[in-house]
ChimeraX commands (.cxc) that place a marker at each C-alpha (Angstrom):
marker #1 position 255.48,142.37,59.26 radius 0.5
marker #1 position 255.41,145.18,56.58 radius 0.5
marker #1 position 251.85,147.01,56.43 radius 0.5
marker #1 position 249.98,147.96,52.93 radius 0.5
marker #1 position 251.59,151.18,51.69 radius 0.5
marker #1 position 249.16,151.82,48.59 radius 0.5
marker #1 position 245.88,151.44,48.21 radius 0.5
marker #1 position 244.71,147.56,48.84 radius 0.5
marker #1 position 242.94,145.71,46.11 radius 0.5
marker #1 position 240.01,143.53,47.21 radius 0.5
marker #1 position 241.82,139.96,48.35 radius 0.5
marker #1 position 240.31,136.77,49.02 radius 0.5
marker #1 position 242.31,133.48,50.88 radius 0.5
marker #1 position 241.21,130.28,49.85 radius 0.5
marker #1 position 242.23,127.83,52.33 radius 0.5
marker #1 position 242.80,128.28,56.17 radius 0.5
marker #1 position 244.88,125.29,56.95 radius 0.5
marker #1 position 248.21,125.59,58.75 radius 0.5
marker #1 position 249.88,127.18,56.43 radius 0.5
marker #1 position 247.10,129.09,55.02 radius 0.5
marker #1 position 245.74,130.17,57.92 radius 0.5
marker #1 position 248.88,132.13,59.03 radius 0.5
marker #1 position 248.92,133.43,55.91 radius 0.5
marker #1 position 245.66,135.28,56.02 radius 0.5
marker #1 position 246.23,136.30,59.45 radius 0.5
marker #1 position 249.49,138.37,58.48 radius 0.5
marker #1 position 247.35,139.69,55.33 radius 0.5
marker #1 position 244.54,140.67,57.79 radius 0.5
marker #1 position 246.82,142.22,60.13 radius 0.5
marker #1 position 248.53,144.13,57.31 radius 0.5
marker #1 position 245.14,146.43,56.71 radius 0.5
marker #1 position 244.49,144.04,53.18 radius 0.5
marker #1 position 241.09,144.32,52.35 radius 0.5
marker #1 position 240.44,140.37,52.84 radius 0.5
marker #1 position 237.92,137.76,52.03 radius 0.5
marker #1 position 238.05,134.49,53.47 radius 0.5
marker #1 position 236.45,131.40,52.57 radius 0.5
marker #1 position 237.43,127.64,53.85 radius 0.5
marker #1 position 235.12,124.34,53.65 radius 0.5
marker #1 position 235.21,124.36,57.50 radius 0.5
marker #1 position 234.01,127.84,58.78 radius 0.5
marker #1 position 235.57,127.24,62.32 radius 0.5
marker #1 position 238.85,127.75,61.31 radius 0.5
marker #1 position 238.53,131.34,59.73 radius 0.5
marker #1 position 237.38,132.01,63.39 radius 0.5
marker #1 position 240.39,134.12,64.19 radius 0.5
marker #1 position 240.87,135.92,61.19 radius 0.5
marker #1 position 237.28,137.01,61.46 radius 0.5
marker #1 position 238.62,139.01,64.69 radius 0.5
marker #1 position 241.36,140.35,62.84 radius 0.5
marker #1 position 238.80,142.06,60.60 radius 0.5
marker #1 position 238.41,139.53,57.66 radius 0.5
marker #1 position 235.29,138.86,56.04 radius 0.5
marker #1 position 234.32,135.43,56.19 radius 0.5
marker #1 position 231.98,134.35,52.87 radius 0.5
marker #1 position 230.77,131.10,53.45 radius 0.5
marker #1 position 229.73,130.64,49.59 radius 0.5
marker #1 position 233.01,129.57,47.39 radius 0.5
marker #1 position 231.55,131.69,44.39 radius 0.5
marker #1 position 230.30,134.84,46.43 radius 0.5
marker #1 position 233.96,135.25,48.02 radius 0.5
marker #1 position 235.73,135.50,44.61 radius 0.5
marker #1 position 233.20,137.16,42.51 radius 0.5
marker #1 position 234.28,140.81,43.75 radius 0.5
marker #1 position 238.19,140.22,44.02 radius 0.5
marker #1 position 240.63,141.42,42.17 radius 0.5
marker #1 position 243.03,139.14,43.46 radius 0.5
marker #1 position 242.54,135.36,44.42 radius 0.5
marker #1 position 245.20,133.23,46.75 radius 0.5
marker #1 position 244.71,129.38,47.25 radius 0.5
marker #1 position 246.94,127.85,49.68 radius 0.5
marker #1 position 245.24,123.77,49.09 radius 0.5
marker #1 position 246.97,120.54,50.40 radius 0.5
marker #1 position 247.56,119.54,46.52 radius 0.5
marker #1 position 246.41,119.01,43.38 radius 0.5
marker #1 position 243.23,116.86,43.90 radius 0.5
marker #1 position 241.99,119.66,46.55 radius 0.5
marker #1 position 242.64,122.43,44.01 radius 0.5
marker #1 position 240.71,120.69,41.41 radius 0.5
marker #1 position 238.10,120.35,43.56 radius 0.5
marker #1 position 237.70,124.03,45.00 radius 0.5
marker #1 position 239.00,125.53,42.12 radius 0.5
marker #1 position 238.32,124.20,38.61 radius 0.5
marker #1 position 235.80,121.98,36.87 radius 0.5
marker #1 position 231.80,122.71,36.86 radius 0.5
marker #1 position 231.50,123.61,40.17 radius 0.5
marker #1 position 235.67,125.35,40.48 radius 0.5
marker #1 position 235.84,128.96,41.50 radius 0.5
marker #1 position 237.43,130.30,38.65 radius 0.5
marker #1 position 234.40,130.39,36.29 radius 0.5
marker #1 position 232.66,133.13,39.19 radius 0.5
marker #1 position 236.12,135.36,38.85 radius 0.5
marker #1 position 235.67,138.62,37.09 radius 0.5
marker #1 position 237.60,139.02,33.84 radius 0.5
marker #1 position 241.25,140.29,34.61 radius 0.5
marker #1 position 241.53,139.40,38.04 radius 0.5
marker #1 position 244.04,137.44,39.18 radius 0.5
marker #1 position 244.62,134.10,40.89 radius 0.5
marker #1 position 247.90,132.80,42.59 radius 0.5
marker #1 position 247.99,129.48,43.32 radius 0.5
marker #1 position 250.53,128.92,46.21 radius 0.5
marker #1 position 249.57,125.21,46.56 radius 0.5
marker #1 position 252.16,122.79,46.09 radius 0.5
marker #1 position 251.28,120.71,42.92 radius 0.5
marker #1 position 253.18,119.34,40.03 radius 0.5
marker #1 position 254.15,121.40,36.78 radius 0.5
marker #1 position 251.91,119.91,34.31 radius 0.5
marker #1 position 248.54,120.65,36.78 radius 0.5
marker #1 position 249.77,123.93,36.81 radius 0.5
marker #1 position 249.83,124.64,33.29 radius 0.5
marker #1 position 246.36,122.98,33.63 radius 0.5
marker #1 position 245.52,125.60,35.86 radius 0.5
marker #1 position 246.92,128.13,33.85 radius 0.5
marker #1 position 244.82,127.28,30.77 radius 0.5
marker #1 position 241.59,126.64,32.46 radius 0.5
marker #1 position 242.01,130.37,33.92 radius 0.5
marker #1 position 243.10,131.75,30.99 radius 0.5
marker #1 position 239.32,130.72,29.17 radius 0.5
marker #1 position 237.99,132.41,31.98 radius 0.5
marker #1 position 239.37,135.67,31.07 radius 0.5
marker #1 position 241.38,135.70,34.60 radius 0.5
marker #1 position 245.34,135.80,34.70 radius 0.5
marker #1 position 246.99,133.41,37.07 radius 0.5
marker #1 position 250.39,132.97,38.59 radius 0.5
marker #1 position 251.87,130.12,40.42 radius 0.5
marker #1 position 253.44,130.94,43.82 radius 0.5
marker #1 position 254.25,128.09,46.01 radius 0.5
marker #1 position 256.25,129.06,49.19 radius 0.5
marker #1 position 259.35,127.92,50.90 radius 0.5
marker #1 position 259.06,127.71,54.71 radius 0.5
marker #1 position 256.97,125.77,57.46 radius 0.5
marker #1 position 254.57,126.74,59.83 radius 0.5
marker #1 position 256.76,129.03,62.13 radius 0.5
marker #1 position 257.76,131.05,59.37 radius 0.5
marker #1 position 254.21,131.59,57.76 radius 0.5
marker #1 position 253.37,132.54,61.69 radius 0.5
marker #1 position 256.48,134.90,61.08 radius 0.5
marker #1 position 255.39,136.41,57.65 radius 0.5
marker #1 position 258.92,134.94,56.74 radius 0.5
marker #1 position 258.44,132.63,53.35 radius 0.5
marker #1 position 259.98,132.76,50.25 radius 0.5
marker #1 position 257.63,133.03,47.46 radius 0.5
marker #1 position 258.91,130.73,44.06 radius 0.5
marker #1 position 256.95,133.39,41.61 radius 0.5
marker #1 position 255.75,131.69,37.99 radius 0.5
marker #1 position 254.10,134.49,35.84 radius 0.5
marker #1 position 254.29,137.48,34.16 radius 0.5
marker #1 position 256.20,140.10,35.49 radius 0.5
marker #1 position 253.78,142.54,35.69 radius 0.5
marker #1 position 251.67,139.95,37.38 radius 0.5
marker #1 position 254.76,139.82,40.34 radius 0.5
marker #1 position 255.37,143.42,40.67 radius 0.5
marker #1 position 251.10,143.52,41.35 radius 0.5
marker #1 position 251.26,141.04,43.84 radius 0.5
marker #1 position 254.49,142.34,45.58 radius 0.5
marker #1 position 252.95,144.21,48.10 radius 0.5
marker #1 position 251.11,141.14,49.51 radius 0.5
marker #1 position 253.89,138.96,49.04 radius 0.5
marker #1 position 255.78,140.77,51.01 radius 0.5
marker #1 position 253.39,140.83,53.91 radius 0.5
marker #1 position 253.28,137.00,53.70 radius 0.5
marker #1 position 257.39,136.53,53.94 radius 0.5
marker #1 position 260.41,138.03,53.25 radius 0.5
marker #1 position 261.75,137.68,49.88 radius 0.5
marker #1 position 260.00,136.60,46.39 radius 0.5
marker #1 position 261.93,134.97,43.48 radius 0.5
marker #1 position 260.24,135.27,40.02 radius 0.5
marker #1 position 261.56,132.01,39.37 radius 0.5
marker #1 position 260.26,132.40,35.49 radius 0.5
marker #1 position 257.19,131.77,33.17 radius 0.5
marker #1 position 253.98,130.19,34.80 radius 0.5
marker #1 position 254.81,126.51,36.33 radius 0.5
marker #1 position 258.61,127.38,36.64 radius 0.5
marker #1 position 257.75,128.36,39.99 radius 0.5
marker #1 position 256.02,124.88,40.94 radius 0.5
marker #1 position 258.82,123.27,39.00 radius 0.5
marker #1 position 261.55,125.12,41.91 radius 0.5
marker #1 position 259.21,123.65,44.80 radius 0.5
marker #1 position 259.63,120.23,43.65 radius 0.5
marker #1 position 263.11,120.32,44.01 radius 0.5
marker #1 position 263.60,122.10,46.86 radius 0.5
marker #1 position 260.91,119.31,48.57 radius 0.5
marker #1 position 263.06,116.41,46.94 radius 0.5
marker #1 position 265.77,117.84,48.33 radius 0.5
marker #1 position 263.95,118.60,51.58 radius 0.5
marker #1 position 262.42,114.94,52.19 radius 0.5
marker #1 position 265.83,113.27,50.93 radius 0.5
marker #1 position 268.24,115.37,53.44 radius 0.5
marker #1 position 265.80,113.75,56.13 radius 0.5
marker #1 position 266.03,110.82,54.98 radius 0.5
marker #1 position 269.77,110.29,55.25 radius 0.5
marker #1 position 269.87,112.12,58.40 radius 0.5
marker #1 position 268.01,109.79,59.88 radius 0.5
marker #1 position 269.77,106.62,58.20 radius 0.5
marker #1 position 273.01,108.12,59.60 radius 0.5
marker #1 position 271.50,108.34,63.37 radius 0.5
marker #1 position 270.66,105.08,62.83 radius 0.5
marker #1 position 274.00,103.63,61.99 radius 0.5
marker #1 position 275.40,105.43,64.19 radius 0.5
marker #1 position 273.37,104.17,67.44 radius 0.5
marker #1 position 273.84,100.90,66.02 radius 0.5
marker #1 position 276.86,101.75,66.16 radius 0.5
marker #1 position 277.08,102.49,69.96 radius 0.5
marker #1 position 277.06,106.16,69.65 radius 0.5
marker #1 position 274.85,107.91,71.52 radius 0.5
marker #1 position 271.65,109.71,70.25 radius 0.5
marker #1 position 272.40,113.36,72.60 radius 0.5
marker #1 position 276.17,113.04,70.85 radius 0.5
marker #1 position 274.79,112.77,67.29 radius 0.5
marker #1 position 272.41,115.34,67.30 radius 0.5
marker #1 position 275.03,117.79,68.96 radius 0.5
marker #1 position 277.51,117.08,66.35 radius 0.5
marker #1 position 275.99,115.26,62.78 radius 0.5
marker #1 position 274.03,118.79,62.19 radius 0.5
marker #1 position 277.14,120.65,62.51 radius 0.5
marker #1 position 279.52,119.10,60.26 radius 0.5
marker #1 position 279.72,120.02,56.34 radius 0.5
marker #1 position 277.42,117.43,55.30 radius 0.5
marker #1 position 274.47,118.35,57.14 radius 0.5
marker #1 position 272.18,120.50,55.80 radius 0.5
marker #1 position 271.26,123.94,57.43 radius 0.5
marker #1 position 267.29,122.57,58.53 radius 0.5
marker #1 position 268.53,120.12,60.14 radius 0.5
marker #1 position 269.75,121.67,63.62 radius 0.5
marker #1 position 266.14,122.85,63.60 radius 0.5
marker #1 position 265.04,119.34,63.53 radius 0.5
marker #1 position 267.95,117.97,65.58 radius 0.5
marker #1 position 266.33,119.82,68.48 radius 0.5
marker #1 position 262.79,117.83,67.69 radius 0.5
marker #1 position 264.33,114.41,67.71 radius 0.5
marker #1 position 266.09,115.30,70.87 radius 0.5
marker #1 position 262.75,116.69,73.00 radius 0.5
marker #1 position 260.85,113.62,70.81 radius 0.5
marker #1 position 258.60,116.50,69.64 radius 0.5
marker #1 position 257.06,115.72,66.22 radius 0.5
marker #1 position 254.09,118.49,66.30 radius 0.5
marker #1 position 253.43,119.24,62.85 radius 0.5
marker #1 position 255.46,122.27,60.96 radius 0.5
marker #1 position 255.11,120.68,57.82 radius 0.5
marker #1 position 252.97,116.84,58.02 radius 0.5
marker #1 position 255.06,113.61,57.13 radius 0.5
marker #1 position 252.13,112.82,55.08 radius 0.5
marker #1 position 252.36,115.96,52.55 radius 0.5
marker #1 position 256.13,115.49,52.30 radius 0.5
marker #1 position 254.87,111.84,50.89 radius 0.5
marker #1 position 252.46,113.18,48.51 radius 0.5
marker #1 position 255.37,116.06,47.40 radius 0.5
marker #1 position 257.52,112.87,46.54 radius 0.5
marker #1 position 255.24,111.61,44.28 radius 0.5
marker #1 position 254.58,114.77,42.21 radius 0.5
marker #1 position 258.21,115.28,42.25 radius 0.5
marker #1 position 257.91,111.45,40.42 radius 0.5
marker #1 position 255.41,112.62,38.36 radius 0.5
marker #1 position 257.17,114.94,37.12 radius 0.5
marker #1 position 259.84,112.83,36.96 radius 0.5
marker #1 position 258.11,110.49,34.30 radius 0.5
marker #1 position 256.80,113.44,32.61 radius 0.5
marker #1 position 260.24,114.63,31.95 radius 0.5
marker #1 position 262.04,111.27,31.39 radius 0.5
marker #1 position 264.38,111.99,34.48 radius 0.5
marker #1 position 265.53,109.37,36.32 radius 0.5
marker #1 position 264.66,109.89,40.16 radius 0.5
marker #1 position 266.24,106.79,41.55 radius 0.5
marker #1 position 266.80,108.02,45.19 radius 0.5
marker #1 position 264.02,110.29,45.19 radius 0.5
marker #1 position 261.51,107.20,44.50 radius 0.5
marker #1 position 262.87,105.32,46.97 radius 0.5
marker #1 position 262.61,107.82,49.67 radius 0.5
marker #1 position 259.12,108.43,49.00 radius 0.5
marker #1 position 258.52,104.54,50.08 radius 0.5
marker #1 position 260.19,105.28,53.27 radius 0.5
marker #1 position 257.88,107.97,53.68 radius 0.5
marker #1 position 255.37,106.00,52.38 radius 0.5
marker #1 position 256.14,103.36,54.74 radius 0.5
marker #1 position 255.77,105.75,57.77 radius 0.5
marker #1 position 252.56,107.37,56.41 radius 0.5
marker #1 position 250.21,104.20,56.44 radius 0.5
marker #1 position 252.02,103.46,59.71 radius 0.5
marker #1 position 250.53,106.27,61.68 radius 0.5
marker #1 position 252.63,108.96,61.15 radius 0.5
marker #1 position 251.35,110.78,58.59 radius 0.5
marker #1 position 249.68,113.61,60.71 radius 0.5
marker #1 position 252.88,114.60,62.59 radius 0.5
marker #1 position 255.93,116.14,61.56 radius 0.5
marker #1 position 257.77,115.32,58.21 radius 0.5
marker #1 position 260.93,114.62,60.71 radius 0.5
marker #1 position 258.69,111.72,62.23 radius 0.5
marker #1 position 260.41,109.57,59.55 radius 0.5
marker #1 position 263.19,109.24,62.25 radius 0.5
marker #1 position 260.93,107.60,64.73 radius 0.5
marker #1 position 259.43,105.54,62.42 radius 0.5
marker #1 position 262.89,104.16,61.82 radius 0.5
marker #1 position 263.52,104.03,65.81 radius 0.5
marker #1 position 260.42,101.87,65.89 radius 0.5
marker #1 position 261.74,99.08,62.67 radius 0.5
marker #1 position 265.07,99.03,64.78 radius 0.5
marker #1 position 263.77,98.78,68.54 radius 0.5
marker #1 position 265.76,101.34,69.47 radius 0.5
marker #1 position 265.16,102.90,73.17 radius 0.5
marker #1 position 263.75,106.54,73.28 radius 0.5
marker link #1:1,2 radius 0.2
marker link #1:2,3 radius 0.2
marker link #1:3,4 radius 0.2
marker link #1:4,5 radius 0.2
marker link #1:5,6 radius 0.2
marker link #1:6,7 radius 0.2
marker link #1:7,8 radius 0.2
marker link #1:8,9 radius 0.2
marker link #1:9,10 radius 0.2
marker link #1:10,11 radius 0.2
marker link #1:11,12 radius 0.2
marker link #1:12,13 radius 0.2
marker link #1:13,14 radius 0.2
marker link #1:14,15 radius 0.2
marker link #1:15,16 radius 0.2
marker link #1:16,17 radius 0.2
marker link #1:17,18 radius 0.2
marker link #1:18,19 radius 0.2
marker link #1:19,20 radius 0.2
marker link #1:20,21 radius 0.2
marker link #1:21,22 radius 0.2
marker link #1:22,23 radius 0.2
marker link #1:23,24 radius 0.2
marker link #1:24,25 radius 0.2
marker link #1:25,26 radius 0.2
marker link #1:26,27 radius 0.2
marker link #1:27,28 radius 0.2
marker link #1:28,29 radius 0.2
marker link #1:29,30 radius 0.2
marker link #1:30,31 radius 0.2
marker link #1:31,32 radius 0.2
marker link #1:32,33 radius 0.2
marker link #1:33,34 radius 0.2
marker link #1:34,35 radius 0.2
marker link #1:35,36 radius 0.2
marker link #1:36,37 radius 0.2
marker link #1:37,38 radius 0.2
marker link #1:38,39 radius 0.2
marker link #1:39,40 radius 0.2
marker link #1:40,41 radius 0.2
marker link #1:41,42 radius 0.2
marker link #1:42,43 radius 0.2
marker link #1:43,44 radius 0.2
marker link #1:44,45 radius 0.2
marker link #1:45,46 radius 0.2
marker link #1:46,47 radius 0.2
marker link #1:47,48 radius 0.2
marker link #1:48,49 radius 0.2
marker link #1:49,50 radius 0.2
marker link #1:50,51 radius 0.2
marker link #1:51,52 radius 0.2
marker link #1:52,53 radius 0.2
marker link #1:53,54 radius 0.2
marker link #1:54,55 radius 0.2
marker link #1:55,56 radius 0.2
marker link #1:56,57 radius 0.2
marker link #1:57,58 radius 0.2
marker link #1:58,59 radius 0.2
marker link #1:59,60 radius 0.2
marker link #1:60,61 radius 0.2
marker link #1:61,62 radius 0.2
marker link #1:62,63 radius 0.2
marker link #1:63,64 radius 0.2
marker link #1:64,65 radius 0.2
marker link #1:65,66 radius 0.2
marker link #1:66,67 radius 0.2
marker link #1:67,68 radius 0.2
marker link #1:68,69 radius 0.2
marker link #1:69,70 radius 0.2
marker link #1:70,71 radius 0.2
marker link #1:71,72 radius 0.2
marker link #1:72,73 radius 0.2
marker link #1:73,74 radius 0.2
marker link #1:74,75 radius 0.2
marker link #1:75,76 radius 0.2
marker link #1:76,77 radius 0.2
marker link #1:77,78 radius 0.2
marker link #1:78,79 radius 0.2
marker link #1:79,80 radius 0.2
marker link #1:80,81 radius 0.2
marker link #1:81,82 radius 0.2
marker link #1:82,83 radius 0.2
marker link #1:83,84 radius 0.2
marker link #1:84,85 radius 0.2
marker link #1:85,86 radius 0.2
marker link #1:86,87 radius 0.2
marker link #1:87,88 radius 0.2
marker link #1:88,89 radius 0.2
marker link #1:89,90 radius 0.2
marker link #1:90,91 radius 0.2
marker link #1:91,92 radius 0.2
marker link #1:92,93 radius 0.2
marker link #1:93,94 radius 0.2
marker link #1:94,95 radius 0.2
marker link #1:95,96 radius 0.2
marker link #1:96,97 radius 0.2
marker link #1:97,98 radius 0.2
marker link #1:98,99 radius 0.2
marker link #1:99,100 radius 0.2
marker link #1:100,101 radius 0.2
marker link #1:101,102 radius 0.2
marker link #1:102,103 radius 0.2
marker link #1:103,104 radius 0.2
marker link #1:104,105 radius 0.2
marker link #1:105,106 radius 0.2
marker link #1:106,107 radius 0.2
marker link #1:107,108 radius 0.2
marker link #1:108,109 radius 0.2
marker link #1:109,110 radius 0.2
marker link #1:110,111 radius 0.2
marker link #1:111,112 radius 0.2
marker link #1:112,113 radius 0.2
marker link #1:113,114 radius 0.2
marker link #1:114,115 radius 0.2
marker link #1:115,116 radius 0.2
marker link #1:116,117 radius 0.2
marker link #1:117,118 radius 0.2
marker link #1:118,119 radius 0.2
marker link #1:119,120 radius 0.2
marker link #1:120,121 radius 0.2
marker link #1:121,122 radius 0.2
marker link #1:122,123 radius 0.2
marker link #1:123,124 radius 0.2
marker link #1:124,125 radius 0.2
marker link #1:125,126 radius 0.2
marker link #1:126,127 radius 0.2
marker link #1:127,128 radius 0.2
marker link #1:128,129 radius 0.2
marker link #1:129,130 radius 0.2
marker link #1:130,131 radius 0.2
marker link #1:131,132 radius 0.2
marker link #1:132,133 radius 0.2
marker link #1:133,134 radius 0.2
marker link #1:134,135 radius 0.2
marker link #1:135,136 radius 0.2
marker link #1:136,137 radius 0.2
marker link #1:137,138 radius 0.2
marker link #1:138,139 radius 0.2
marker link #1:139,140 radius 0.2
marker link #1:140,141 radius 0.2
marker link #1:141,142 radius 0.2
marker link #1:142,143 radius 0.2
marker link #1:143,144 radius 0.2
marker link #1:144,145 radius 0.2
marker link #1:145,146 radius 0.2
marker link #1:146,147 radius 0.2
marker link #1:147,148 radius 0.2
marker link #1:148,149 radius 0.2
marker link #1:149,150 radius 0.2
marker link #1:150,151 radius 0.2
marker link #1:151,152 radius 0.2
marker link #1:152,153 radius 0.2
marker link #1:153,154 radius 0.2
marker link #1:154,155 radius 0.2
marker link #1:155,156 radius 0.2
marker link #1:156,157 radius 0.2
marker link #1:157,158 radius 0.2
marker link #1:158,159 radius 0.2
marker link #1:159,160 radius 0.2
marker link #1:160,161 radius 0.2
marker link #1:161,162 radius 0.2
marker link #1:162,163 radius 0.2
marker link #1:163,164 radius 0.2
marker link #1:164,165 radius 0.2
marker link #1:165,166 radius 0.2
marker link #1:166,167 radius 0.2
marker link #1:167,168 radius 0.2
marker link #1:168,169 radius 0.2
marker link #1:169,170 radius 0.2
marker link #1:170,171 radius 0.2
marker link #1:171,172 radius 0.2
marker link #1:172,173 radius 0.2
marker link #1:173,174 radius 0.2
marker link #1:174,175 radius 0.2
marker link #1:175,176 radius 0.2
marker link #1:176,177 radius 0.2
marker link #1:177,178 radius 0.2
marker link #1:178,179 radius 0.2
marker link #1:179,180 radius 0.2
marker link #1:180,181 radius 0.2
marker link #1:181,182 radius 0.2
marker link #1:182,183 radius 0.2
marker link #1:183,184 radius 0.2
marker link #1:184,185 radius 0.2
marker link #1:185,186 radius 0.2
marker link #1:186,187 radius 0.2
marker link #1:187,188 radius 0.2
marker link #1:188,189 radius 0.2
marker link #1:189,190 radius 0.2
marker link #1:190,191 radius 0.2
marker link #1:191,192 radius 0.2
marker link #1:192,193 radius 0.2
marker link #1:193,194 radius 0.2
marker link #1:194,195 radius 0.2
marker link #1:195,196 radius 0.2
marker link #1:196,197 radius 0.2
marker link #1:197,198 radius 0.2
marker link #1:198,199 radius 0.2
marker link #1:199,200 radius 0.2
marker link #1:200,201 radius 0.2
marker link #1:201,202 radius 0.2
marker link #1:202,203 radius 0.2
marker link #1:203,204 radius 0.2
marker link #1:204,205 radius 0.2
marker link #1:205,206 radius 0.2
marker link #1:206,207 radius 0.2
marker link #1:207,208 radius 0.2
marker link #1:208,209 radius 0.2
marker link #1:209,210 radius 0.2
marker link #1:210,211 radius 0.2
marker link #1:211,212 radius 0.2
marker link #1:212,213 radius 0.2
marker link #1:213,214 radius 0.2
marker link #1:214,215 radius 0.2
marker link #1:215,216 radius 0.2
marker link #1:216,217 radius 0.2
marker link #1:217,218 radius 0.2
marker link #1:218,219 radius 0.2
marker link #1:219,220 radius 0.2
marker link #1:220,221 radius 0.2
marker link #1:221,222 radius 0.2
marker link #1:222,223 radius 0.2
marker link #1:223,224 radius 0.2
marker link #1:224,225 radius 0.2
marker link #1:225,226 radius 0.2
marker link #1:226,227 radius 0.2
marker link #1:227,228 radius 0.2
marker link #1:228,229 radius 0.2
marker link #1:229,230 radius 0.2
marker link #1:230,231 radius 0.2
marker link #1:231,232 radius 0.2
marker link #1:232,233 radius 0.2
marker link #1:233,234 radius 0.2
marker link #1:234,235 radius 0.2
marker link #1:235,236 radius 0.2
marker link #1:236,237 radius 0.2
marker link #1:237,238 radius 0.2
marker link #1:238,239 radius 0.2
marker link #1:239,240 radius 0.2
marker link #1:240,241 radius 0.2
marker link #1:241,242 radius 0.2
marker link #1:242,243 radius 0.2
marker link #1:243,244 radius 0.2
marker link #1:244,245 radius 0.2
marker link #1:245,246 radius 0.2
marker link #1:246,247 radius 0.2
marker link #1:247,248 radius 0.2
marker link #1:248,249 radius 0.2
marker link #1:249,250 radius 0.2
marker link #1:250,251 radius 0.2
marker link #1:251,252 radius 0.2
marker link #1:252,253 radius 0.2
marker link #1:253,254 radius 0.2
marker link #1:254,255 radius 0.2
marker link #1:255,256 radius 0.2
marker link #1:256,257 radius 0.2
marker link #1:257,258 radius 0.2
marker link #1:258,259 radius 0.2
marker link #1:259,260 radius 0.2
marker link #1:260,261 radius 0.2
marker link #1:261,262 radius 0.2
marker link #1:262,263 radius 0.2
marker link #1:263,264 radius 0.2
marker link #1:264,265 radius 0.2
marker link #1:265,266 radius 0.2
marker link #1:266,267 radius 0.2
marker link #1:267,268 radius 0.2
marker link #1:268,269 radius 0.2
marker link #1:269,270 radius 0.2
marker link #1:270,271 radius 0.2
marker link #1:271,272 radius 0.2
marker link #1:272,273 radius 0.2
marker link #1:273,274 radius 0.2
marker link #1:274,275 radius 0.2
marker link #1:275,276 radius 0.2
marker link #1:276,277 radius 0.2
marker link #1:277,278 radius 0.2
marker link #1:278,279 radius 0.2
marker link #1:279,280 radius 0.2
marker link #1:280,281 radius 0.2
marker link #1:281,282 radius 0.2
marker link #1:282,283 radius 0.2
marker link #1:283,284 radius 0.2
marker link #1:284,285 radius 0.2
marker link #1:285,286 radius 0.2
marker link #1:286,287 radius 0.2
marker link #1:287,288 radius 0.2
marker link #1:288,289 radius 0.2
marker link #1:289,290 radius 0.2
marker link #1:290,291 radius 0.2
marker link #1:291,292 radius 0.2
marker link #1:292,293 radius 0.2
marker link #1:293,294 radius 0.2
marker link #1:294,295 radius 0.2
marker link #1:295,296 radius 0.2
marker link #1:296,297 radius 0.2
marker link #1:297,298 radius 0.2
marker link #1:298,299 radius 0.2
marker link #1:299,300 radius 0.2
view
């Protein structure tokens, strides 16, 4: 992790969930001058040790900071803690700064972006690429929409939090990245497990495919990571089956908003549809292989 080297602005974290969480804990480690706030005090328990403040009033823990991060589980949560009559935003003093690094859809973005800007309070969208271990690690890549000077302000924290930020363009282009980088996420799954499929249907064996499908030119990189989950049958969440389903259908929002056609992508979000109302929605997004293992009675 990379301490602070110039003089920390006052920081508040909205949201302590997985990824959250391990986000605050690098900030708090990294000497940042940091408020916490999440709907369920237990969980800023740790930071709190750290040296955090924990403000257990929504409106109290932004009304002082100069710089705001949300990391929410989407756009109905961010509406909620955020915006509207009773949103954050309005209790933000004039100038200060919030970064979004939920992962929502362009067009709430911009939402967010306009409901900030009558607030007198600049905003930047910042969604991150990486799962739990590397939030743990302070190793994400931040997808930066904003101003520039916006970026260069928020570099030092940034770079706390992972280890490289792309200023992917003008506020929203940064959401816009994540939703492709998830389609392409949940759809590489997808096929890897249709392929293991086949291929035990096949009479190949499970151990031999996930020593040797990963490695070939058609695999993508991820997947040896999750090769070695299917193997141990290890679905603890890094990042949850059922946000990868709700990711699908922004990215088919946005889709629709855009006129473009997202044949595949639409029908991989059923599949992970499929396995969400089945019972896997709180485990890993790589669970979508054992969902399939369960359609086709295949032995563990």
């Amino acid at each position: 992790m990379r301490p602070l080297r110039r003089a920390s602005m006052n920081v508040t974290f909205v949201g302590l969930g997985v990824m959250g969480g391990a986000m605050a804990s690098n900030l708090a480690a990294g000497d940042v001058d940091l408020t916490v706030y999440n709907r369920t005090k237990e969980k800023a328990a740790p930071l709190i040790n750290q040296g955090a403040h924990l403000n257990e009033s929504l409106h109290e823990a932004v009304e002082d900071a100069d710089l705001v991060f949300t990391m929410l589980t989407g756009p109905d949560a961010v509406q909620e803690t955020a915006l509207g009559d009773l949103g954050f935003v309005q209790s933000m003093k004039p100038g200060s700064l919030w970064v979004d690094c939920s992962t929502v859809h362009p067009a709430f973005t911009k939402l967010c972006y306009d409901s900030a800007l009558k607030e007198d309070v600049r905003f930047m969208d910042a969604p991150v690429a990486g799962t739990k271990g590397p939030a743990e690690q302070g190793e994400l890549v931040f997808l930066l929409g904003g101003e520039e000077k916006d970026v260069n302000e928020i570099a030092p924290y940034t770079s706390i939090m992972g280890k490289k930020a792309v200023h992917v363009g003008p506020v929203s282009h940064g959401t816009s990245l994540k939703m492709v980088v998830n389609l392409m996420l949940a759809t590489n799954m997808a096929v890897f497990t249709e392929g293991m499929m086949l291929g035990e249907k096949l009479g190949l064996e499970k151990d031999f495919l996930l020593d040797t499908l990963p490695d070939m030119p058609v695999a993508a990189p991820f997947l040896k990571m999750k090769a070695d989950k299917l193997r141990q049958d290890n679905y603890d969440e890094e990042f949850s089956l059922k946000n990868m389903h709700k990711d699908l259908h922004l990215a088919s929002l946005s889709g629709f908003d855009h006129h473009a056609a997202l044949k595949i992508t639409n029908i991989v979000k059923e599949a992970f549809s499929e396995a969400n109302v089945n019972g896997y929605g709180d485990l890993d997004f790589s669970a979508i292989y054992e969902y399939y293992r369960s359609l086709h009675n295949l032995e563990k």
